[in-house]
N, CA, C and O of each residue as an XYZ file, in Angstrom:
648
protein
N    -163.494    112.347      4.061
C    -162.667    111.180      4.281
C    -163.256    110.003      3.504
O    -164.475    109.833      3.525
N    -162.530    109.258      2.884
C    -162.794    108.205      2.065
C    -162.492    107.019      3.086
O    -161.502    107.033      3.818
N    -163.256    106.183      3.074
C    -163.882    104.776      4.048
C    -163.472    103.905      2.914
O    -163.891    104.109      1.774
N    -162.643    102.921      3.217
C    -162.983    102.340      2.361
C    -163.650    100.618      2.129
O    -163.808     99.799      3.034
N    -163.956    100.413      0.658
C    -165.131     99.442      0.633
C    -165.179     98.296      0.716
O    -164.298     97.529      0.327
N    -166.259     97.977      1.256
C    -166.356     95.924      1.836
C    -165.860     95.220      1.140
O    -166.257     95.243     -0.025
N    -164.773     94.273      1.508
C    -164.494     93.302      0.374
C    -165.220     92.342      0.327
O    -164.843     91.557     -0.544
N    -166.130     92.008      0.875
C    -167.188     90.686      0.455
C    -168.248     91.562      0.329
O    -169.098     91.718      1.206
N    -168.226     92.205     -0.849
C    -169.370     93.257     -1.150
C    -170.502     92.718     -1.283
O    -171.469     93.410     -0.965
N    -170.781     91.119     -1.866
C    -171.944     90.657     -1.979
C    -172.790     90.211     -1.203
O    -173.875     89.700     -1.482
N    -171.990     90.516      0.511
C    -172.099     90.043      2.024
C    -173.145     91.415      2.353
O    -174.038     91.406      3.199
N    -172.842     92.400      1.595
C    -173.650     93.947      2.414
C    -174.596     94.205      2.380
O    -175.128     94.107      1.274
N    -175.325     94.633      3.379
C    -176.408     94.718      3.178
C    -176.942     96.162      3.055
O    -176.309     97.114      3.512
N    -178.080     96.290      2.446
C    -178.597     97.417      2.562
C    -178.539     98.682      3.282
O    -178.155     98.457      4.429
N    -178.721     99.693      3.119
C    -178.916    101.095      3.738
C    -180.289    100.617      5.337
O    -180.545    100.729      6.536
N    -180.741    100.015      3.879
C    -182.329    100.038      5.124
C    -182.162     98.908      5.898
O    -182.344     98.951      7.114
N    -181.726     97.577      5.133
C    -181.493     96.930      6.300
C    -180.412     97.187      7.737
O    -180.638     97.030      8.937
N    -179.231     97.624      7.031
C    -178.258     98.091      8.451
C    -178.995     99.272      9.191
O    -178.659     99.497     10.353
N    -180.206    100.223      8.466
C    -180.555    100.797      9.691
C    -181.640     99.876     10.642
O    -181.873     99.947     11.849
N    -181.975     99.345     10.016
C    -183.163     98.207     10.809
C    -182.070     97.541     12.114
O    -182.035     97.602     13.343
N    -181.630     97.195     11.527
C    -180.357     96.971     12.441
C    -180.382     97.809     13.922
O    -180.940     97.675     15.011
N    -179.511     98.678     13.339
C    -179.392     99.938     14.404
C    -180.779     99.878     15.478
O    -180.960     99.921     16.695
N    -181.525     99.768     14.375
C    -183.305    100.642     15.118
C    -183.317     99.569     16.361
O    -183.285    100.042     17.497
N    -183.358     98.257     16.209
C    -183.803     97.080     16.777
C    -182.528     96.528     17.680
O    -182.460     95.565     18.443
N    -181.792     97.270     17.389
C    -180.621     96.560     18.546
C    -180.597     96.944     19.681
O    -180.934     98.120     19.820
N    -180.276     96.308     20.731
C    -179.973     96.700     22.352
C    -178.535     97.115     23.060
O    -178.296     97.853     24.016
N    -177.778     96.425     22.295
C    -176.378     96.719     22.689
C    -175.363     97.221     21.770
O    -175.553     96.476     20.808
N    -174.371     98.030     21.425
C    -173.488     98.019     20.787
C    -172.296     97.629     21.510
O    -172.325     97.415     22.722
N    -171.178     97.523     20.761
C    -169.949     97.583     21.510
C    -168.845     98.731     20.790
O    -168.516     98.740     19.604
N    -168.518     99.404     21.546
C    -167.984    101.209     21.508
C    -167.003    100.800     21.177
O    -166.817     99.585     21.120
N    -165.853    101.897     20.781
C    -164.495    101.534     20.212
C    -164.330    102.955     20.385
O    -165.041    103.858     19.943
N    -163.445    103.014     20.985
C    -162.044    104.313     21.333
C    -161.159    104.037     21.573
O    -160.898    102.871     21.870
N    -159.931    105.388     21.547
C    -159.007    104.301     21.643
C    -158.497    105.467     23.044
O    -158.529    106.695     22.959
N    -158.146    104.834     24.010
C    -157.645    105.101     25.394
C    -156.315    106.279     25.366
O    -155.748    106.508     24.298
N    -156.040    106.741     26.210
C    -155.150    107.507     26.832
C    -153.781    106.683     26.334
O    -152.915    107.548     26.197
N    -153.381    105.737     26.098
C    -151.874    104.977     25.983
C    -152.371    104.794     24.341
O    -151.688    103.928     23.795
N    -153.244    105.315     23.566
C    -153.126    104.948     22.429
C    -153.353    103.732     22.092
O    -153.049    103.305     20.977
N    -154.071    102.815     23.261
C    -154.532    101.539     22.886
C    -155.916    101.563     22.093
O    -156.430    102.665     21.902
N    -156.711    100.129     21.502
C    -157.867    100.668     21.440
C    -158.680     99.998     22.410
O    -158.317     98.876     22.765
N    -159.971    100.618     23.016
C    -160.608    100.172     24.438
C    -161.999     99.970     23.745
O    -162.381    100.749     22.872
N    -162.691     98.976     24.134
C    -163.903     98.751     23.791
C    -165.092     98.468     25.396
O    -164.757     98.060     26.508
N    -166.160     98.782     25.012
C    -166.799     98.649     26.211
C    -168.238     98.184     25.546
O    -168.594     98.381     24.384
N    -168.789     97.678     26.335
C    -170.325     97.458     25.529
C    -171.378     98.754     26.060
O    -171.316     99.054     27.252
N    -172.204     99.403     25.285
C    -173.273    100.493     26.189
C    -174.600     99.990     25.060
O    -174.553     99.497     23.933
N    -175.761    100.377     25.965
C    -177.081    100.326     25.605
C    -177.227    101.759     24.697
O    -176.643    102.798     25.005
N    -178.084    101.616     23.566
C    -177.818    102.791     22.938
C    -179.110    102.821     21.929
O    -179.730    101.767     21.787
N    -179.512    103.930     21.262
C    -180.684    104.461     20.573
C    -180.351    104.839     19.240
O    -179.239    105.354     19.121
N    -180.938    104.731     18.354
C    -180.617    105.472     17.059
C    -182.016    106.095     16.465
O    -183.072    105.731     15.948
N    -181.297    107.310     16.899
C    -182.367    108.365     16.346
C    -181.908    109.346     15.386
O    -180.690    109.478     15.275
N    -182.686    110.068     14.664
C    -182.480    111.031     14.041
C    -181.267    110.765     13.130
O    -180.584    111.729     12.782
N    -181.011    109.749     12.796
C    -180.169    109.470     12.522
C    -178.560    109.276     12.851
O    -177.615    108.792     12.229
N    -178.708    109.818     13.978
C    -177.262    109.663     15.277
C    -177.761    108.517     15.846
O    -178.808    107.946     15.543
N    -176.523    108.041     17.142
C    -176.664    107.488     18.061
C    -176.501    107.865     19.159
O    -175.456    108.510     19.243
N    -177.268    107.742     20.481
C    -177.236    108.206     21.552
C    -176.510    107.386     22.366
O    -176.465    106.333     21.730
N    -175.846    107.211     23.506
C    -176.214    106.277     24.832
C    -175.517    106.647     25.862
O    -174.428    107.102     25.513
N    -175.713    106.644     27.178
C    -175.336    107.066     27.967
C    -174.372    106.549     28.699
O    -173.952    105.465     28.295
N    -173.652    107.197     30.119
C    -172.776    107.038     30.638
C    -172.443    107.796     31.847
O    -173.264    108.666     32.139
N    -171.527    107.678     32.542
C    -171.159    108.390     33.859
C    -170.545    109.562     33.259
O    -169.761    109.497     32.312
N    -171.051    111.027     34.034
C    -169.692    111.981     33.495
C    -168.037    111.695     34.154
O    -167.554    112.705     34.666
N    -167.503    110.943     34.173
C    -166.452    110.733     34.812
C    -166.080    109.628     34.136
O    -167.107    109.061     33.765
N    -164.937    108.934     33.731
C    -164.529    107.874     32.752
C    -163.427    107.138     32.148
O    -162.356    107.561     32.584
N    -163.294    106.202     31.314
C    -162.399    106.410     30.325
C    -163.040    106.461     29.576
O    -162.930    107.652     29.281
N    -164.053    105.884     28.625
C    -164.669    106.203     27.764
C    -164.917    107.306     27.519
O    -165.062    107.536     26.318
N    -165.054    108.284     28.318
C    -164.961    110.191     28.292
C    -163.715    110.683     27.502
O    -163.460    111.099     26.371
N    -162.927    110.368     28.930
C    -161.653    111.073     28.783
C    -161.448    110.645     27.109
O    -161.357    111.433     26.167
N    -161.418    109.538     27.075
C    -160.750    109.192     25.400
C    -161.412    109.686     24.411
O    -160.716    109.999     23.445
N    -163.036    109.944     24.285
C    -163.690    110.628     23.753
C    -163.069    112.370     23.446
O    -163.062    112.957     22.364
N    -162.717    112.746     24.431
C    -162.302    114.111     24.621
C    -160.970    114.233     23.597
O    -160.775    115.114     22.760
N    -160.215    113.217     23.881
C    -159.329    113.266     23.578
C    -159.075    113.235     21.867
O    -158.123    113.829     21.362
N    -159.976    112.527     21.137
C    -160.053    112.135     19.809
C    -161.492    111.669     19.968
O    -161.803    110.863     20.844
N    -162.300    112.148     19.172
C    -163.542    112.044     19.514
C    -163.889    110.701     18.274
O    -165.064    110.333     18.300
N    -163.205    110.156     17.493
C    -163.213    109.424     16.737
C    -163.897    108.224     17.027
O    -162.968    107.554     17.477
N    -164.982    107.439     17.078
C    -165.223    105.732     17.419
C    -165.755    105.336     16.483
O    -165.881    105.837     15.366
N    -166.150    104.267     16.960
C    -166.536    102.538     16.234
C    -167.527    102.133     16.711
O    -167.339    101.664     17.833
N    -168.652    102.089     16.325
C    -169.534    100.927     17.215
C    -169.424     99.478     16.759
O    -168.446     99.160     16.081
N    -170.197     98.721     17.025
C    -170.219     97.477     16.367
C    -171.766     96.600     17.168
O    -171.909     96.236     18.335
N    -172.624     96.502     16.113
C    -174.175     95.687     16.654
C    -174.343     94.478     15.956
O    -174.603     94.414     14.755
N    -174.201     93.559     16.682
C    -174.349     92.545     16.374
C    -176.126     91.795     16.749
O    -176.723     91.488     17.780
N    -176.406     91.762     15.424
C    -178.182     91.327     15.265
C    -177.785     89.723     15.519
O    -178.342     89.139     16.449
N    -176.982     89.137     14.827
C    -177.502     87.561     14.845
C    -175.587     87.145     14.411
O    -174.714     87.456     13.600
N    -175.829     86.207     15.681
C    -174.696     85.087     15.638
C    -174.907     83.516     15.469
O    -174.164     82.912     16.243
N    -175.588     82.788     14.794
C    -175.975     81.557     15.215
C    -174.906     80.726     15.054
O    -174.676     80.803     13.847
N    -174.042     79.912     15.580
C    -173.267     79.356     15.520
C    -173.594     78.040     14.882
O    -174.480     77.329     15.355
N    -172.723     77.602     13.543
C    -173.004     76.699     13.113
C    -172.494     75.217     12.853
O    -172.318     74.543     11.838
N    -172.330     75.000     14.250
C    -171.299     73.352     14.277
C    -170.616     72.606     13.450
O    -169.431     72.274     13.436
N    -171.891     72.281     12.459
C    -171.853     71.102     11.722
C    -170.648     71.623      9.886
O    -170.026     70.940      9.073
N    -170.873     72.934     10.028
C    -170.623     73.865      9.040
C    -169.268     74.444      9.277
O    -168.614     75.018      8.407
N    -168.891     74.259     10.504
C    -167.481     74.939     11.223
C    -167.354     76.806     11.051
O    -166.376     77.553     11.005
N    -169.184     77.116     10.978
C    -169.053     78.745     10.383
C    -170.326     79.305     11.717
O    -170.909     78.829     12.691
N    -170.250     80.339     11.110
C    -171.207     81.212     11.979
C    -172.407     82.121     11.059
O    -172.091     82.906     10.165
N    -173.371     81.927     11.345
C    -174.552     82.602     10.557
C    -174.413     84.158     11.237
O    -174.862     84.164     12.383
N    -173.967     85.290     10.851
C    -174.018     86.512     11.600
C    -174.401     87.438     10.873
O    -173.657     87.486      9.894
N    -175.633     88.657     10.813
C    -175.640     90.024     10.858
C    -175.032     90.869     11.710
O    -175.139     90.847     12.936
N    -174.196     91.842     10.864
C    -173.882     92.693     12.565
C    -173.825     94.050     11.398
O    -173.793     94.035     10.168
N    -173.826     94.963     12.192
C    -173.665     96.479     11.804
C    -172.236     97.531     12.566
O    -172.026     97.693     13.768
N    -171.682     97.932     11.750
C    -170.440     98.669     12.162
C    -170.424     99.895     11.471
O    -170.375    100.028     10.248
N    -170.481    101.049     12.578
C    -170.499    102.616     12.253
C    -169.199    103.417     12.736
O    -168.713    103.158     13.837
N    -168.821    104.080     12.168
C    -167.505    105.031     12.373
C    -168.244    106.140     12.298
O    -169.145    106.246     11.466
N    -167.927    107.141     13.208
C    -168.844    108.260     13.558
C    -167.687    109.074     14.063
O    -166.490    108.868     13.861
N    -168.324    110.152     14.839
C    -167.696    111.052     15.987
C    -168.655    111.425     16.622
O    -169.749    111.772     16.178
N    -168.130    111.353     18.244
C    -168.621    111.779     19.252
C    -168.688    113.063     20.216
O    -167.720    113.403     20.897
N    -169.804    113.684     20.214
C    -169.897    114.658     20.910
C    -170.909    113.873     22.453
O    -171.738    112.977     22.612
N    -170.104    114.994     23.395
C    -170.687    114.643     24.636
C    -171.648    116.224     24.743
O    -171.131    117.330     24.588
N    -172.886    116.023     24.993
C    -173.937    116.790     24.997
C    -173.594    117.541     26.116
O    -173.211    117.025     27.166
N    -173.738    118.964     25.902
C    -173.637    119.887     27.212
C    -175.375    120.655     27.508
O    -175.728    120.999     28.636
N    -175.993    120.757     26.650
C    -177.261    121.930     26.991
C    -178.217    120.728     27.824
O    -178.441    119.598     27.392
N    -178.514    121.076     28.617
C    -179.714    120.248     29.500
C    -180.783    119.868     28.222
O    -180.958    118.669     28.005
N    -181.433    120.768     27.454
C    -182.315    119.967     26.850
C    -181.804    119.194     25.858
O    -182.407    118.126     25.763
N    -180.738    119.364     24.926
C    -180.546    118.020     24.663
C    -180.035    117.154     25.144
O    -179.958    116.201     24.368
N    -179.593    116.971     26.146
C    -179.682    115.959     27.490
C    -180.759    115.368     27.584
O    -180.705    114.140     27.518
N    -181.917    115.932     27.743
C    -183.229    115.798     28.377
C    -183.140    115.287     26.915
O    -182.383    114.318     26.958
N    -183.407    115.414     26.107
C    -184.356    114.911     24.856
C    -183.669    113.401     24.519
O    -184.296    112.345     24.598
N    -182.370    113.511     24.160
C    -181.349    112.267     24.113
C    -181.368    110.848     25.171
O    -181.093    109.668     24.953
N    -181.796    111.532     26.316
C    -182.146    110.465     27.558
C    -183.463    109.983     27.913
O    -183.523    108.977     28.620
N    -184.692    110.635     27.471
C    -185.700    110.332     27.286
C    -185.912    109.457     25.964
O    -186.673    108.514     26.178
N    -185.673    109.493     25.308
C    -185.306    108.455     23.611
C    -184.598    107.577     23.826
O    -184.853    106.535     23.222
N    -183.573    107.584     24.631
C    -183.124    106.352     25.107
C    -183.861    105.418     25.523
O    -184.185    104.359     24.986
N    -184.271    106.127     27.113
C    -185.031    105.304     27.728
C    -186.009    104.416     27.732
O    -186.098    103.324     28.295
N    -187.106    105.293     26.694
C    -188.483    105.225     25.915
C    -188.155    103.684     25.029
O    -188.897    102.724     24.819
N    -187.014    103.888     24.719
C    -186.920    102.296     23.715
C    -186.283    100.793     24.675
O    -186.182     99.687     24.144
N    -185.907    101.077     26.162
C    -186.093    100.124     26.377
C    -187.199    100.026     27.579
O    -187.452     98.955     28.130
N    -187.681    100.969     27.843
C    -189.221    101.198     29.178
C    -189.982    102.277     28.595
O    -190.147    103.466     28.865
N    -190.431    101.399     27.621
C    -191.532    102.803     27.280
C    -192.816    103.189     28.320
O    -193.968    102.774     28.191
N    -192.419    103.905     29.163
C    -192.687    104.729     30.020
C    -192.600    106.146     30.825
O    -192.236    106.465     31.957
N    -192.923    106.586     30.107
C    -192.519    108.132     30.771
C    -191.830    108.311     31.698
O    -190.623    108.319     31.943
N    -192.976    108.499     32.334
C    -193.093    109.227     33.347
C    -192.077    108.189     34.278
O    -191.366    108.773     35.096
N    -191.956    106.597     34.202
C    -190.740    106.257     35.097
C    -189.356    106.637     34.322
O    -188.341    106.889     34.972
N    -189.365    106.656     33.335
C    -187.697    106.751     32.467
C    -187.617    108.566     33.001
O    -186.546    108.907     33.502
N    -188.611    109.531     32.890
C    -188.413    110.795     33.275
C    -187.656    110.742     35.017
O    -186.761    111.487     35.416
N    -188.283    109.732     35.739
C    -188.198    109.557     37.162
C    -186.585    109.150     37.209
O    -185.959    109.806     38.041
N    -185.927    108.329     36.572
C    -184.394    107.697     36.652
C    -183.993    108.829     36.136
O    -183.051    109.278     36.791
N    -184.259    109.422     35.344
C    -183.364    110.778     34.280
C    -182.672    111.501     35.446
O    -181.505    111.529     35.837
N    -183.983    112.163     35.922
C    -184.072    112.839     37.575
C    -183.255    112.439     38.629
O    -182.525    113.171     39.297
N    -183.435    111.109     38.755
C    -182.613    110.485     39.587
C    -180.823    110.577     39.534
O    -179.978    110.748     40.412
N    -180.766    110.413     38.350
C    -179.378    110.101     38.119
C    -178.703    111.374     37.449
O    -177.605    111.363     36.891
N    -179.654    112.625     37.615
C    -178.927    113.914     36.144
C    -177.732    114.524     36.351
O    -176.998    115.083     35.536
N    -177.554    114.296     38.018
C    -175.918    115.196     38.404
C    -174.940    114.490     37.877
O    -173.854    115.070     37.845
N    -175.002    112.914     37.253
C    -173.553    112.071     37.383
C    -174.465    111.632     35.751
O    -174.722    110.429     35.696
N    -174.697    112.038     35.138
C    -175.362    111.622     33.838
C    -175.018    112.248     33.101
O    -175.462    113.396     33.075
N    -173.655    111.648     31.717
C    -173.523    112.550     30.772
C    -174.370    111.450     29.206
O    -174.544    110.231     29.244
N    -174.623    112.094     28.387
C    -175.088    111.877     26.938
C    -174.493    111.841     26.318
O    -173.924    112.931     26.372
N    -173.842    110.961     25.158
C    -173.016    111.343     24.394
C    -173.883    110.872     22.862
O    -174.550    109.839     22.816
N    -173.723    111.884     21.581
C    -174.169    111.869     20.243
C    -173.026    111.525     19.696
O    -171.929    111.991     20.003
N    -173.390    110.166     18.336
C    -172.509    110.074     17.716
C    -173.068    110.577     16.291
O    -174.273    110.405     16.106
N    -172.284    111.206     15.225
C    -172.967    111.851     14.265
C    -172.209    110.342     13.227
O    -171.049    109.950     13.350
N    -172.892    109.954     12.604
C    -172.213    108.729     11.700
C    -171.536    109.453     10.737
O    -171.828    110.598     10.389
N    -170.558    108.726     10.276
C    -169.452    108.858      9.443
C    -169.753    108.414      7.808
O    -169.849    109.025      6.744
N    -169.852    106.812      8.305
C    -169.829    105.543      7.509
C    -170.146    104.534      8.383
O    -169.770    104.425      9.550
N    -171.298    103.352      7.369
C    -171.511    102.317      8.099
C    -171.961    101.497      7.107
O    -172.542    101.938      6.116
N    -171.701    100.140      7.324
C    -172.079     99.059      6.559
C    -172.736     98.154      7.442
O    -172.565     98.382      8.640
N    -173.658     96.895      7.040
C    -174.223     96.338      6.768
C    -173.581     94.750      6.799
O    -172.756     94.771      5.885
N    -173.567     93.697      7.269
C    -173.072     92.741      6.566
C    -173.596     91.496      6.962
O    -174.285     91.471      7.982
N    -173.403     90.529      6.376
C    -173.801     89.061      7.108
C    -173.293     88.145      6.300
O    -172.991     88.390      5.132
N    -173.145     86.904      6.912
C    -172.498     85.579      6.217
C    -173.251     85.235      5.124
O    -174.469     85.090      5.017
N    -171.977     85.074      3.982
C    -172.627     84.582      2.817
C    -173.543     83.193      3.130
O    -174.561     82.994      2.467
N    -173.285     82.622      3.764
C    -174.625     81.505      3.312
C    -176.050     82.308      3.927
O    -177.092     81.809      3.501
N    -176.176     83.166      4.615
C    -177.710     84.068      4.421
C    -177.987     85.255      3.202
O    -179.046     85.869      3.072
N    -177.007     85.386      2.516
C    -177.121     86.020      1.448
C    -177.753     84.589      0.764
O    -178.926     84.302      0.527
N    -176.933     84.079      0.620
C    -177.339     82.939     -0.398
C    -179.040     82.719     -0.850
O    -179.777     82.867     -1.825
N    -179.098     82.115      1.043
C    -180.762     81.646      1.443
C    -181.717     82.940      0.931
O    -182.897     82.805      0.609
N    -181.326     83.624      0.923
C    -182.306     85.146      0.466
C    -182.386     85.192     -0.903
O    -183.154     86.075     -1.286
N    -181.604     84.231     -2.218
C    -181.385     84.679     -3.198
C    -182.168     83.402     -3.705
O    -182.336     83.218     -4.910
């Protein structure tokens, strides 16, 4: 499938920077599109490893069901918004991936996907192993395998960099 390319191409950023991105972010905001063919967004805490993205969820849903349904999404990470008054603009990095989603069925990659999660925001074992435990009957995983993703930020921080 052909993606096609940024029109403020001189706005994009790097491979390495949009994964820095990814690596260092806390939140994304998901994109599916619902049962009525709308599109539904939700925010989830999420990991990027191995070059996927992980993050978790209830097995029970809409974000499931719609997953199931067209496994197609969107994330969207937003690194930096500074709002700029005086300028009537906004200073922003953000990162946007089109992927597909698989919802993990084998316990160990369950186990491995939810421990990597966890680890990046309580790096702690043995308690992130303890919630895993806690929560594994109503705990599904879902992998997104990336598609395409860019990179971008407001030209006046391109600028300042140049």
């Amino acid at each position: 499938m052909e993606f096609r390319k940024m029109r403020r191409f001189r706005q994009q950023l790097s491979d390495e920077e949009t994964e820095k991105i990814l690596q260092e972010g806390k939140t994304a905001v998901l994109g599916v599109i619902d049962g009525n063919g709308y599109p539904y967004t939700v925010p989830v805490n999420y990991v990027y490893a191995d070059g996927k993205i992980f993050f978790h969820c209830a097995r029970q849903g809409e974000k499931l069901d719609a997953m199931r349904a067209d496994d197609r999404v969107s994330l969207c990470v937003i690194e930096k918004a500074d709002i700029v008054p005086e300028e009537l603009t906004t200073y922003f990095r953000s990162v946007i991936v089109r992927g597909r989603a698989k919802i993990l069925e084998s316990p160990e990659e369950i186990q491995h996907a939810a421990e990597t999660l966890g680890m990046k925001y309580y790096p702690n074992l043995e308690a992130v192993q303890k919630e895993i435990d806690r929560e594994r009957r109503i705990l599904a995983v879902v992998e997104v395998t990336i598609d395409h993703m860019t990179g971008k930020e407001a030209i006046e921080l391109t600028k300042m960099r140049k």
